[in-house]
C-alpha positions as CSV (number, residue, x, y, z in Angstrom):
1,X,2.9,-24.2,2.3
2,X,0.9,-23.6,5.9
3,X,2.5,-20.7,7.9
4,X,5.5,-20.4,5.2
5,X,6.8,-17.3,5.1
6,X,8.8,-15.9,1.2
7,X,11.3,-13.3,3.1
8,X,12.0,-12.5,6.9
9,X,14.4,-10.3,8.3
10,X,14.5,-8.4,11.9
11,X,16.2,-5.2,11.8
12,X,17.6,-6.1,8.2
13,X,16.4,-5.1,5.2
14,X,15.2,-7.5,2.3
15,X,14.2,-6.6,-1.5
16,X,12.4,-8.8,-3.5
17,X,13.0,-8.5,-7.3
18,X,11.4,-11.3,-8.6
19,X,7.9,-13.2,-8.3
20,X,6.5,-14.6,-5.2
21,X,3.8,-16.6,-4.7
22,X,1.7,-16.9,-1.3
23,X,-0.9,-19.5,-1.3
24,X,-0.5,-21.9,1.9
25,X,-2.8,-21.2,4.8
26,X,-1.6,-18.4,7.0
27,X,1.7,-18.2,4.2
28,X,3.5,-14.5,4.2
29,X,4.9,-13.3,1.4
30,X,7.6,-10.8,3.4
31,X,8.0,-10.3,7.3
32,X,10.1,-7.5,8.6
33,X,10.7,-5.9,12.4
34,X,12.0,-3.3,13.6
35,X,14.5,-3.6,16.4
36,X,17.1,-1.4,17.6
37,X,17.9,-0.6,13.6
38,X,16.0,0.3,10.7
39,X,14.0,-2.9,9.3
40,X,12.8,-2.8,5.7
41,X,11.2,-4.4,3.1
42,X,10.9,-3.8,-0.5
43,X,9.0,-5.2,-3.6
44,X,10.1,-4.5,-7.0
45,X,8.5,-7.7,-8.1
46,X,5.3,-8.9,-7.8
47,X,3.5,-10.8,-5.1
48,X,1.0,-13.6,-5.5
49,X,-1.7,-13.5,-2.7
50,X,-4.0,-16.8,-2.7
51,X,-7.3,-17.4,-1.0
52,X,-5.5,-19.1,2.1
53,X,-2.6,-16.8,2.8
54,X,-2.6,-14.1,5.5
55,X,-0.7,-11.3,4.0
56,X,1.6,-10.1,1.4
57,X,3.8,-8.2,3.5
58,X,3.9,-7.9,7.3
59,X,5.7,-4.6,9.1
60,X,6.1,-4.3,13.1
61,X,7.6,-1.5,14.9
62,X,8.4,2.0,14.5
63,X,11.4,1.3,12.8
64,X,9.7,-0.7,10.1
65,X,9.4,0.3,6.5
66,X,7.4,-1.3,3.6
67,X,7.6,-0.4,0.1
68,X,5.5,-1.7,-2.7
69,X,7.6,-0.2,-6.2
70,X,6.2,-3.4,-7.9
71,X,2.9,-5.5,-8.4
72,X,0.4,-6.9,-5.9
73,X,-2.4,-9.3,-7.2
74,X,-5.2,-10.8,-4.6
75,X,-7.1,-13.7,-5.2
76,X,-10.5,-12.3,-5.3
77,X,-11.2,-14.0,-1.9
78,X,-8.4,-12.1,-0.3
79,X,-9.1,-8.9,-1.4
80,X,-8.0,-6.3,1.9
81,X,-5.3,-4.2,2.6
82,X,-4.9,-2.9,5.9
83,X,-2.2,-1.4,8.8
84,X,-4.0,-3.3,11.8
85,X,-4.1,-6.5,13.2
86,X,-6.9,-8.0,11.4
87,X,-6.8,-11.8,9.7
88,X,-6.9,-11.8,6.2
89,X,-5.2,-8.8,5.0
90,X,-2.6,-8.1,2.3
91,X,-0.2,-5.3,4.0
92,X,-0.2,-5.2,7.3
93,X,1.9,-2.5,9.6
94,X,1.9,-2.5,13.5
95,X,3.0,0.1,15.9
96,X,4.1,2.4,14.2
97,X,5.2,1.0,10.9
98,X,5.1,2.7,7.2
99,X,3.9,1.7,4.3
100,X,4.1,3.5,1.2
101,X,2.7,2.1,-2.4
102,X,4.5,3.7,-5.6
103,X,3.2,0.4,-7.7
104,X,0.0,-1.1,-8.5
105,X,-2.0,-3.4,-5.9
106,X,-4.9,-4.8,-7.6
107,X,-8.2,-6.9,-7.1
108,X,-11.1,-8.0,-8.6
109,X,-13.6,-7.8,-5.1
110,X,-13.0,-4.8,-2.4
111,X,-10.1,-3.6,-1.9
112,X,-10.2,-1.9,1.8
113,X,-7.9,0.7,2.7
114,X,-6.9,1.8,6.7
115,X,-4.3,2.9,8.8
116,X,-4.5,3.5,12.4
117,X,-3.1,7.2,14.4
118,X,-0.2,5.0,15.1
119,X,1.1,4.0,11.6
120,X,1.6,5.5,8.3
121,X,-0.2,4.6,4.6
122,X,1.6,7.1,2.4
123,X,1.0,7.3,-1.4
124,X,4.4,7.5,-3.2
125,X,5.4,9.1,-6.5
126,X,8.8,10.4,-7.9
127,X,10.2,13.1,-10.3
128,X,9.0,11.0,-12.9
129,X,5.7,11.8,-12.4
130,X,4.7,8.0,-11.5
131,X,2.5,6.7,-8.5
132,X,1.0,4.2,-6.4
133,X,-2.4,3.0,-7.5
134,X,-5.2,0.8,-6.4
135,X,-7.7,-1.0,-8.7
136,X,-10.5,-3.4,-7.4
137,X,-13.9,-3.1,-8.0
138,X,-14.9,-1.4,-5.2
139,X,-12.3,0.6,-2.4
140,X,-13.3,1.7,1.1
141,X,-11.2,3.9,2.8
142,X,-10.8,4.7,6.4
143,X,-7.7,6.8,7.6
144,X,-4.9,9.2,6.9
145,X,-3.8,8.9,3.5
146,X,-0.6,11.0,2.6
147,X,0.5,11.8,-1.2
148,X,4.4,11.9,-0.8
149,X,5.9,15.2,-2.8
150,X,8.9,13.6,-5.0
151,X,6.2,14.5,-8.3
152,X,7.0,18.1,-7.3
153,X,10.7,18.0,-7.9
154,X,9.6,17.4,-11.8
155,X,9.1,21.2,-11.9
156,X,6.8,24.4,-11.0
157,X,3.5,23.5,-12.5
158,X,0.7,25.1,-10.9
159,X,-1.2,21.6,-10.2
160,X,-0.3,18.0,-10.7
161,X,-2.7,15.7,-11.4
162,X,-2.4,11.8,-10.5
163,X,-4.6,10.2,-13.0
164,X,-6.7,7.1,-12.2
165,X,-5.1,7.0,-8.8
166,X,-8.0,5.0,-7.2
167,X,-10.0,2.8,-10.1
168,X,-13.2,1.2,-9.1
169,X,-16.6,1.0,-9.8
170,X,-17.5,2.1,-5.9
171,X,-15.5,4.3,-3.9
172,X,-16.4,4.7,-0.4
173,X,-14.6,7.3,1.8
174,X,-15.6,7.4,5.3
175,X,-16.1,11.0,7.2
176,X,-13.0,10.2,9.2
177,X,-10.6,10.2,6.5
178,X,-8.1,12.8,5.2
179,X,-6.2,13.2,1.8
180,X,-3.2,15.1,2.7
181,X,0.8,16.2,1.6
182,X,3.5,17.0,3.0
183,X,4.2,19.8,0.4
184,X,3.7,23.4,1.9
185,X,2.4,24.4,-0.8
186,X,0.2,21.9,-2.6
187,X,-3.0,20.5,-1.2
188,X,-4.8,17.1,-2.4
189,X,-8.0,17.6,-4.2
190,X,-9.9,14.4,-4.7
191,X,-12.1,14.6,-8.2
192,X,-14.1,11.8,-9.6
193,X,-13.8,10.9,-13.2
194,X,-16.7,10.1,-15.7
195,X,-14.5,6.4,-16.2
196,X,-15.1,4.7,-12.6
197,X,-11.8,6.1,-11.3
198,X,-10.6,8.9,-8.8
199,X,-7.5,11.5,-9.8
200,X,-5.9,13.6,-7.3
């Protein structure tokens, strides 16, 4: 319903393992804020985002963390994800909040991805050698963007390649932005495939 929110916590932490479904005007699908403890939210579900909602997941604080391990679908009139405070937007993290995607977040219209100097949009993979993606059909990115390193516990391979790690028919990177890691001694290279999709 109008302004309903799915899961809130403040300084808690909250997991959502099942399906939620955000479609009320101005709805939330998860809340979280930092306080004088760790606040955290995680979805190894998936979450619903309709036309009317404002977000999927909502972060404030520098002691706010957001995880997406699962599945995020947007109406095809909701189709931003964000760290700032504009309307309309699927994850949002304020002041100094994190947000890292190991899962899938998907649209069929644009799919915009920012993150202020304050706040963190990190890229997530694991020993398993599995990874946030992004599909929409078309992705504009503006920002820091950081590939965690977890992929290189796997082994010593020279390079590891992320396969279809951004999948649309229109990528647009603005001059501002930076593909980084924290690895000391791997660097992100970002190659464009023949099949409308980006591998790092």
């Amino acid at each position: 319903g109008k302004d309903a929110i799915g899961m809130s916590t403040i300084g808690g932490l909250i997991i959502n393992e099942g399906i939620i479904e955000v479609t009320g005007k101005n709805a939330v699908g998860m809340h979280i804020e930092g306080s004088n403890g760790v606040a955290a939210a995680i979805n190894n579900g998936e979450i619903l985002v309709g036309r009317n909602a404002n977000s999927a997941i909502t972060a404030i604080g520098s002691n706010a963390r957001i995880e997406n391990n699962g599945i995020i679908r947007l109406d095809q009139n909701h189709s931003e994800l964000k760290n700032n405070s504009a309307e309309n937007i699927v994850i949002k993290a304020l002041n100094g909040a994190e947000i890292i995607n190991t899962g899938t977040i998907s649209t069929e219209n644009i799919l915009e991805l920012s993150s202020d100097k304050n706040s963190i949009l990190r890229i997530g993979t694991n020993k398993n050698k599995e990874y946030g993606t992004f599909n929409a059909s078309e992705i504009k990115i503006n920002g820091n963007i950081i590939i965690d390193t977890a992929i290189v516990t796997s082994g010593y391979e020279e390079e590891y390649i992320l396969q279809d790690i951004l999948k649309a028919s229109s990528v647009e990177i603005s001059d501002e932005t930076s593909f980084e890691t924290d690895s000391i001694l791997y660097k992100v290279n970002l190659k464009k495939t023949e099949t409308d999709s980006f591998n790092a």
